[in-house]
C-alpha positions in Angstrom: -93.2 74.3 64.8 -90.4 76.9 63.5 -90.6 78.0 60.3 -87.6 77.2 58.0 -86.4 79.7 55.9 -83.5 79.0 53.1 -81.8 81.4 50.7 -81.5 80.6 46.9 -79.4 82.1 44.5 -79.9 80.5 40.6 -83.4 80.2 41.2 -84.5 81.0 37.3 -81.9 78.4 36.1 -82.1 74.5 35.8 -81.0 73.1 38.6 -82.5 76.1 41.1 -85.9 75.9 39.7 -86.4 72.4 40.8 -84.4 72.9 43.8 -86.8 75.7 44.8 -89.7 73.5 44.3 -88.5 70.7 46.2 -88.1 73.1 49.3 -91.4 74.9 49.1 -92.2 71.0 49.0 -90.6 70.3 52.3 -92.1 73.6 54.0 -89.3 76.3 53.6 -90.3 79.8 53.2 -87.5 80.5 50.1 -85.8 84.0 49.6 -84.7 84.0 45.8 -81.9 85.6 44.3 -81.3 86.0 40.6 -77.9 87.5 38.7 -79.8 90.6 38.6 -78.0 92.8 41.6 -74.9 92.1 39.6 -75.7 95.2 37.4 -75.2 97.6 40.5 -71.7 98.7 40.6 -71.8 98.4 44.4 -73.3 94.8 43.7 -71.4 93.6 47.0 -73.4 95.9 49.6 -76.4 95.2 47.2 -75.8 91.3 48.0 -75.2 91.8 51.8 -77.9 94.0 52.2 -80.5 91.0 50.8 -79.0 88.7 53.0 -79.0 90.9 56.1 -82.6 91.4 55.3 -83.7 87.3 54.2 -81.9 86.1 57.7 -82.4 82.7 56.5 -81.3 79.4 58.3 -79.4 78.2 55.2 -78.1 79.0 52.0 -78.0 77.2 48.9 -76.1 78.6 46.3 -76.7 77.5 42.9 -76.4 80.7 40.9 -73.4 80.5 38.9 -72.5 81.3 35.2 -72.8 77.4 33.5 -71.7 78.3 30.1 -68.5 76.0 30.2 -67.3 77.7 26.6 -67.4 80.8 27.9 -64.1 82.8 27.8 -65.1 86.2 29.7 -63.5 86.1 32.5 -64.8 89.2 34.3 -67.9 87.9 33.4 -67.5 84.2 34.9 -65.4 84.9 37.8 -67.2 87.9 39.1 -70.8 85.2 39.1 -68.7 82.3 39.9 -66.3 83.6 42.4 -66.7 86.9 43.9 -70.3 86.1 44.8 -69.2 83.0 46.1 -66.7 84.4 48.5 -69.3 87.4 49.3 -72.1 84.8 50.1 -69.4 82.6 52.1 -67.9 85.0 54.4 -71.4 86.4 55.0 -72.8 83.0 56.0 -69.4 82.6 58.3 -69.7 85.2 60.0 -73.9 84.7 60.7 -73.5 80.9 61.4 -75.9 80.1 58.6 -74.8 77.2 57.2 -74.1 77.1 53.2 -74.5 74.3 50.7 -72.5 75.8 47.4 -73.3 74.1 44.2 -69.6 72.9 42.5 -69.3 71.0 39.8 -67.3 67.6 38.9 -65.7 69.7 35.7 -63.0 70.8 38.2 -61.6 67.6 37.9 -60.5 67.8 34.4 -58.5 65.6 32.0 -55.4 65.3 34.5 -56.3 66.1 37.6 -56.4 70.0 36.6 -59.7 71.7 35.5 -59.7 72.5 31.7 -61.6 75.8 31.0 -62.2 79.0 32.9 -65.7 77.6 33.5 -63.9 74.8 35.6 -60.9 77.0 37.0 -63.5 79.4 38.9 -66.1 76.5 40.6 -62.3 75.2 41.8 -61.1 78.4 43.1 -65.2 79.0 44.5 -65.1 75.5 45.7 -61.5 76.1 47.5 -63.1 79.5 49.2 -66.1 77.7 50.5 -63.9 74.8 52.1 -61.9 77.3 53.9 -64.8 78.6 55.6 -66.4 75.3 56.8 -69.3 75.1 54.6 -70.4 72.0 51.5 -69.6 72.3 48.5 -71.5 69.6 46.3 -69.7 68.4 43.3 -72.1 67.7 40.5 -71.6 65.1 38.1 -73.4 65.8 34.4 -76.9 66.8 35.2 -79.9 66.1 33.4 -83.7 65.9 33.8 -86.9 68.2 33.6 -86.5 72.0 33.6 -83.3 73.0 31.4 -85.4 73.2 28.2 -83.8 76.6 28.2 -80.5 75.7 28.6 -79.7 75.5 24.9 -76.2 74.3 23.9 -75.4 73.8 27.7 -78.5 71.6 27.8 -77.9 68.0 28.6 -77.2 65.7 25.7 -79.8 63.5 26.4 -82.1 67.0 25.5 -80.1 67.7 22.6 -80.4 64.6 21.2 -84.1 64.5 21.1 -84.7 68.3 20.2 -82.6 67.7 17.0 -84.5 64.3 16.6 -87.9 66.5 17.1 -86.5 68.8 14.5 -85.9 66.5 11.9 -82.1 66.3 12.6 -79.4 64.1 13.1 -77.0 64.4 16.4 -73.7 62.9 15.9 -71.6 61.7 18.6 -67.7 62.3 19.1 -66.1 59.6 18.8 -63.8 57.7 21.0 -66.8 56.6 22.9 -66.8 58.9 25.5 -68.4 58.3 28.9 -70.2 60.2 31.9 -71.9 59.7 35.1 -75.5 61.0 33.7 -77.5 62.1 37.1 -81.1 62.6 37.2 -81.9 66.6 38.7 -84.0 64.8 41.3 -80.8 63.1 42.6 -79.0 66.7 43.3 -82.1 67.8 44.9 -82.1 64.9 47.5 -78.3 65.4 47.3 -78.8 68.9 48.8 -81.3 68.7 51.2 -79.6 65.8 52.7 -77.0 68.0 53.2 -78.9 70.9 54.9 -80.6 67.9 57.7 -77.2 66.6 58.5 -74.9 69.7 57.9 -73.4 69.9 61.1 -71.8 65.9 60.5 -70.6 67.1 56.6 -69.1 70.1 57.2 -66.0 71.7 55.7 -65.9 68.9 52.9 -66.6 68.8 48.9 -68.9 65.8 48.2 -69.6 63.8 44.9 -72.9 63.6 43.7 -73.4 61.4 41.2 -74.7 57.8 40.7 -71.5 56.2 40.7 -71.2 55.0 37.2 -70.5 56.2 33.5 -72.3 55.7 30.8 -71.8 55.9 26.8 -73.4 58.5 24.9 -74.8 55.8 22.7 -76.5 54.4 25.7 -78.4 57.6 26.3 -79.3 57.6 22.3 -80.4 54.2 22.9 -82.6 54.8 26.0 -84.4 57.7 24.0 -84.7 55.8 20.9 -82.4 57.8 18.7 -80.2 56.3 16.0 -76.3 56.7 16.5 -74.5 58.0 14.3 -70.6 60.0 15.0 -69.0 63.0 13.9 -65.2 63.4 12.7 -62.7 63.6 15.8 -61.2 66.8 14.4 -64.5 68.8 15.8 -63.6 67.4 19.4 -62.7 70.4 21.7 -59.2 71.1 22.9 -59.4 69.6 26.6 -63.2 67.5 26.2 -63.2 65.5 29.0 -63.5 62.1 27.8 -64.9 60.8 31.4 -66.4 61.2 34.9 -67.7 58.8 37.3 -68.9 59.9 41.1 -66.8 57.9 43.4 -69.1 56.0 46.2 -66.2 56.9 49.1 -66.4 60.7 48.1 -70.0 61.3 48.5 -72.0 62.2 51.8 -72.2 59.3 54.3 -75.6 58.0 54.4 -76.5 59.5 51.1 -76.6 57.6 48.0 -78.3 58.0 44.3 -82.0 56.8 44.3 -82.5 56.9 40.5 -80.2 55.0 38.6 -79.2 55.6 34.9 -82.1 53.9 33.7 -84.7 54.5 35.8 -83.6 58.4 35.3 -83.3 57.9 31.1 -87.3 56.3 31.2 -88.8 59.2 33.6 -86.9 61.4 31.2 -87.5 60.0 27.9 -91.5 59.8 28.8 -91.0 63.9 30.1 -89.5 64.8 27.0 -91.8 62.7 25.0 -94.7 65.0 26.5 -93.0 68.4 26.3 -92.1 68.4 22.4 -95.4 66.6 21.6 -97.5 70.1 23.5 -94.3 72.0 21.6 -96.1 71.1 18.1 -99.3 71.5 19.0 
């Protein structure tokens, strides 16, 4: 049997470090790519020059600048973009298919994203539809492995890490609400992609479960008291809500691990973590 071999970019982060397990999992040999060649001034030959040598059958690329808040925007489009459009044009021209890891904060408060953060997984998102390739559309993330994600961390892990420190977490209010998905659903999500590529092709996909939820359900599920903050500390452009839509995600694909079922695996995880974290 031919080996499989798939290209990662992100690997150290949240997302890529379960993602990489889940492959190793499924037999691929995994090339792994981190920011790191960034710091070359000819980082573009750098980048080709790993891919030339990795010759993988796939690429997923997850690597990306996450800090929504950040305002640097040589800083966020060179990670989110130009290594997007290098990686994409490479994998065109090789035939290797590539599964790009977008984000559902494109689609903003009015159609429009919001933040720079949002602006360049759009204008990544755009480049990679233009060359054929799948572009994922996460909704808001959560689940084992961004303990080091700090204020960018879910807020189902915020929640508990002030409630393990003694603090409170107050909520915005106006009751906002998200389509919370479990890390294990965006693995699925893109290695169901990669075993029927050649039938999703050229198209941006939802993943998500399909259904928003409260922040003071996710306070609930974890057993944290709810409490709200003043409305004047609400961000100009928060996005008040996202939900997956069931026609826009891959055909044949759909969420395994529901809000609750993902809120109980993660409340007993974190449960473990911060009780070895005060040992």
């Amino acid at each position: 049997m031919k080996e499989k071999y798939a290209l990662l970019t992100g690997f150290t982060g949240f997302i890529g470090k379960n993602l990489n397990k889940a492959l190793n999992d499924q037999g691929f040999k995994v090339a792994l790519i981190s920011e790191m060649y960034i710091i070359d001034e000819d980082w573009r030959h750098k980048l080709i020059e790993i891919l030339d040598t990795a010759i993988p059958d796939c690429v997923f690329h997850v690597g990306a600048c996450a800090d929504t808040m950040c305002n640097d925007v040589n800083h966020m489009m060179t990670r989110n973009y130009e290594t997007t459009v290098v990686i994409s044009d490479w994998c065109r021209d090789n035939n290797v298919p590539m599964i790009f890891s977008s984000s559902a904060a494109i689609e903003g408060t009015c159609g429009l994203p919001a933040n720079l953060y949002a602006w360049s997984k759009k204008a990544a998102e755009d480049y990679v539809l233009t060359n054929g390739q799948i572009a994922l559309r996460y909704y808001n993330v959560y689940g084992p492995g961004e303990e080091n994600k700090e204020k960018m961390a879910s807020v189902a892990y915020q929640a508990y890490d002030a409630k393990a420190s003694g603090k409170s977490f107050p909520l915005y209010p106006g009751v906002p609400k998200r389509d919370f998905v479990h890390v294990e659903v965006v693995v699925l999500a893109n290695v169901h992609a990669y075993e029927n590529y050649s039938s999703l092709e050229k198209k941006a996909y939802h993943v998500g479960t399909g259904e928003s939820h409260t922040f003071e359900e996710v306070l609930e599920a974890l057993e944290i008291p709810v409490e709200h903050t003043h409305e004047a500390f609400i961000p100009e452009g928060y996005q008040f809500y996202t939900k997956a839509d069931p026609e826009e995600m891959m055909p044949g694909w759909t969420a395994k691990t529901t809000f609750a079922q993902g809120m109980n695996i993660y409340y007993e995880y974190l449960k473990i973590v911060f009780s070895k974290s005060n040992l």
